[in-house]
C-alpha positions in Angstrom: 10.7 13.6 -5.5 7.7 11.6 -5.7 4.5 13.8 -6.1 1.3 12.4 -5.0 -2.3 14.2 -5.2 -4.6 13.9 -2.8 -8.7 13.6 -3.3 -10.6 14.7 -0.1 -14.7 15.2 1.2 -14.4 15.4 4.6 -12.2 15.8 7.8 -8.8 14.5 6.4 -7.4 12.1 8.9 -6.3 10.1 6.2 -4.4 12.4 4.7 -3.0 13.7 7.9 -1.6 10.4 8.4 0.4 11.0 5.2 1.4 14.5 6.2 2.8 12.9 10.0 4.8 9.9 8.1 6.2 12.8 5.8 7.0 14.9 8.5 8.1 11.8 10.8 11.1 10.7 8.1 9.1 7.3 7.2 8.0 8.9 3.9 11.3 9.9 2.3 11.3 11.1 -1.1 7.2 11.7 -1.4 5.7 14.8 -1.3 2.3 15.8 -1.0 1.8 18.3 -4.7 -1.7 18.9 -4.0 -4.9 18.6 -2.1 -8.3 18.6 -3.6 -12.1 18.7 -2.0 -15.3 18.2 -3.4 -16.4 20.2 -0.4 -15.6 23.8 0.4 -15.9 23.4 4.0 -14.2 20.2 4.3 -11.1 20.6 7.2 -8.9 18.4 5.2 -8.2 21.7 3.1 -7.1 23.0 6.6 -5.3 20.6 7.4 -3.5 20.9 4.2 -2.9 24.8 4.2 -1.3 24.6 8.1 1.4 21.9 6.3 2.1 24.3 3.2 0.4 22.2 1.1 -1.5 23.5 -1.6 -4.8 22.6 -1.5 -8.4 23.6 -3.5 -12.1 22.9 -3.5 -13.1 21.9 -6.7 -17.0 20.8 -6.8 -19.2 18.6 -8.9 -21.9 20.8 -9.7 -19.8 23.6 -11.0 -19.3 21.4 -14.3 -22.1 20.3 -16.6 -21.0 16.6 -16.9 -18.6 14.1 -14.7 -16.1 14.1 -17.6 -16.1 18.1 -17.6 -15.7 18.1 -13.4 -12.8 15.0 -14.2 -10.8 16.6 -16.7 -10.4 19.8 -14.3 -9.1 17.5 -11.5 -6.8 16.0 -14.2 -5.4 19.6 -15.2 -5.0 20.1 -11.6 -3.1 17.0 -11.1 -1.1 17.5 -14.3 -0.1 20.9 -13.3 1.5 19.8 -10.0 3.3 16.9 -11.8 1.2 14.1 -9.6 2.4 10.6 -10.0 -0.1 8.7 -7.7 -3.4 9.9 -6.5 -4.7 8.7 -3.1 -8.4 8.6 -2.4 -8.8 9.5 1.2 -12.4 9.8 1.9 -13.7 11.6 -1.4 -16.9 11.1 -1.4 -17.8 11.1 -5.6 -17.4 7.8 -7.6 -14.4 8.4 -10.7 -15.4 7.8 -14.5 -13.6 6.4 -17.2 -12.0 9.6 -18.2 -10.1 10.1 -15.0 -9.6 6.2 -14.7 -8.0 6.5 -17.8 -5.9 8.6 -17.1 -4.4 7.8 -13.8 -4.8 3.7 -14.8 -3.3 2.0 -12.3 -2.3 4.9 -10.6 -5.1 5.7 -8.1 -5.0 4.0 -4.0 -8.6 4.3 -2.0 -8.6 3.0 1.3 -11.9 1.3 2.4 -12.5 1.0 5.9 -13.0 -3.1 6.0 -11.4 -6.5 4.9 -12.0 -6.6 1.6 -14.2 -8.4 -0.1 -16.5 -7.9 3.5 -18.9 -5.1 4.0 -18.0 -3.1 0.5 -19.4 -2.1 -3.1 -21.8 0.6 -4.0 -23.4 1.9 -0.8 -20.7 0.9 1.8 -19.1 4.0 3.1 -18.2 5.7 6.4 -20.0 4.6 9.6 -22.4 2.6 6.9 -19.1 0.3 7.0 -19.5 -0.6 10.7 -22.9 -0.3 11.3 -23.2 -3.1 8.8 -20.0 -5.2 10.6 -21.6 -4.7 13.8 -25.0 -6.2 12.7 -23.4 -8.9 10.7 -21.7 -9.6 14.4 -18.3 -10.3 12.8 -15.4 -10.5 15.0 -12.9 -9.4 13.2 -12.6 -6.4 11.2 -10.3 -4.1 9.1 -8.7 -1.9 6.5 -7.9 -2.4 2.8 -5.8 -0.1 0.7 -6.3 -1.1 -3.2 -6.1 0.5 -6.6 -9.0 2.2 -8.0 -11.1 0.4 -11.0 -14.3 0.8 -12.7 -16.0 -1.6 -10.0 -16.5 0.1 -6.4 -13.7 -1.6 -4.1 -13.2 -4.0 -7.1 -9.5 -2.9 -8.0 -6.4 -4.9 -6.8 -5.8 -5.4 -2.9 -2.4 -3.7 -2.1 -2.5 -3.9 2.1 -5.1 -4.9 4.5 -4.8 -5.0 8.2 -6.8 -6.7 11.0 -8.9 -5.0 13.6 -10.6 -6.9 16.3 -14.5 -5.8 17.3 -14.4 -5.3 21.2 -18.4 -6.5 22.4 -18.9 -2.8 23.8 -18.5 -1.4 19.9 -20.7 1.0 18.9 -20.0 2.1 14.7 -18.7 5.0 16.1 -16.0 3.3 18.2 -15.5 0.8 15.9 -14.7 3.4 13.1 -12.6 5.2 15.4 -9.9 1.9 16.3 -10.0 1.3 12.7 -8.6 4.3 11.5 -6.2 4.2 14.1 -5.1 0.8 14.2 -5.4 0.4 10.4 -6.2 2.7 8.0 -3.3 5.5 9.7 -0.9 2.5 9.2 -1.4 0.8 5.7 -2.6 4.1 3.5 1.4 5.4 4.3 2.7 2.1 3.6 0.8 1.4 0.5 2.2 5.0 -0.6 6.1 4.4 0.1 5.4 0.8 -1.3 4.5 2.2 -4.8 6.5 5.5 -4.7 9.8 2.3 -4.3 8.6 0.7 -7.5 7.7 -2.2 -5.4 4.5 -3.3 -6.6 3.7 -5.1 -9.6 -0.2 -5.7 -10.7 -1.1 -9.3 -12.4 -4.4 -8.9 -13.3 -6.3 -9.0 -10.1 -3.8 -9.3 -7.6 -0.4 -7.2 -6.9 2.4 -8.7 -6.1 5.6 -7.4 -4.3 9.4 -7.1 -6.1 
């Protein structure tokens, strides 16, 4: 079985997405080990606990440093035997010392086309509103692996969403998670739990 981990802030569609393709047959062999929030009210640890999964707030400030708060997420990790750790919507930027030790091992999905609209700053309906303003006409999802530059790390998936004139950031971020981010972030995951990825330097290539 392939045991992913989790990393959470807010209201979890992501990883409901990943619980559905589970529970649909499209994720065979992957499991979901554990669930972690940086919030203690966030409803992805709901969501989690109605699909058995366990799931835990663990939050910044009760650790003196980010290495201190990173090595307890580590420990967590290690102690559920986690293989691949999926980003989906935590809201605190990773150091070096859990970098380290998930290298190459860590997804995020960013709720644009890559390299559009991303870097330090660009998050949630930030994303849109800036899309919006930009008047793009196209849009998007990108799933990549997780470096020490924000949205920096290899692109894995990205998908296409086109901006409808009557978008508001709200509907806009709305169609994207459904017609992207609920698509690729599952992909991505079976992709890499198959083996069938292979990183050169900044790009990833299938095999």
């Amino acid at each position: 079985m392939f045991k992913i981990g989790v990393l959470v802030s807010g209201g979890g569609t992501n990883l409901q997405a990943i619980i559905d393709s589970i529970t649909a047959g499209e994720l065979s062999g992957i499991e979901i080990a554990s669930v972690i929030s940086s919030k203690k009210d966030a409803y992805a640890l709901s969501r989690a606990e109605e699909a058995g999964i366990n799931a835990q707030y663990i939050g910044r400030g009760d650790y003196k440093s980010s290495a201190e708060y990173e090595r307890a997420l580590i420990d967590r990790f290690e102690g559920f035997g986690v293989e691949l750790v999926v980003l989906a919507g935590f809201m605190i930027v990773l150091g070096e010392t859990f970098l380290n030790a998930y290298e190459n091992r860590i997804i995020n999905i960013h709720p644009a086309l890559i390299p559009s609209f991303c870097g330090d700053g660009f998050y949630g309906l930030k994303v849109h509103e800036a899309a919006l303003a930009r008047g793009v006409k196209v849009t998007g999802a990108t799933v990549h692996f997780v470096t020490g530059e924000t949205d920096g790390g290899p692109i894995i998936l990205q998908k296409a969403v086109y901006i409808n004139e009557d978008d508001d950031a709200a509907s806009l971020q709305k169609r994207v998670m459904e017609e992207a981010e609920w698509t690729i972030l599952p992909e991505a995951v079976r992709l890499i739990s198959e083996g069938r990825l292979k990183i050169e330097g900044n790009i990833v290539r299938r095999i």
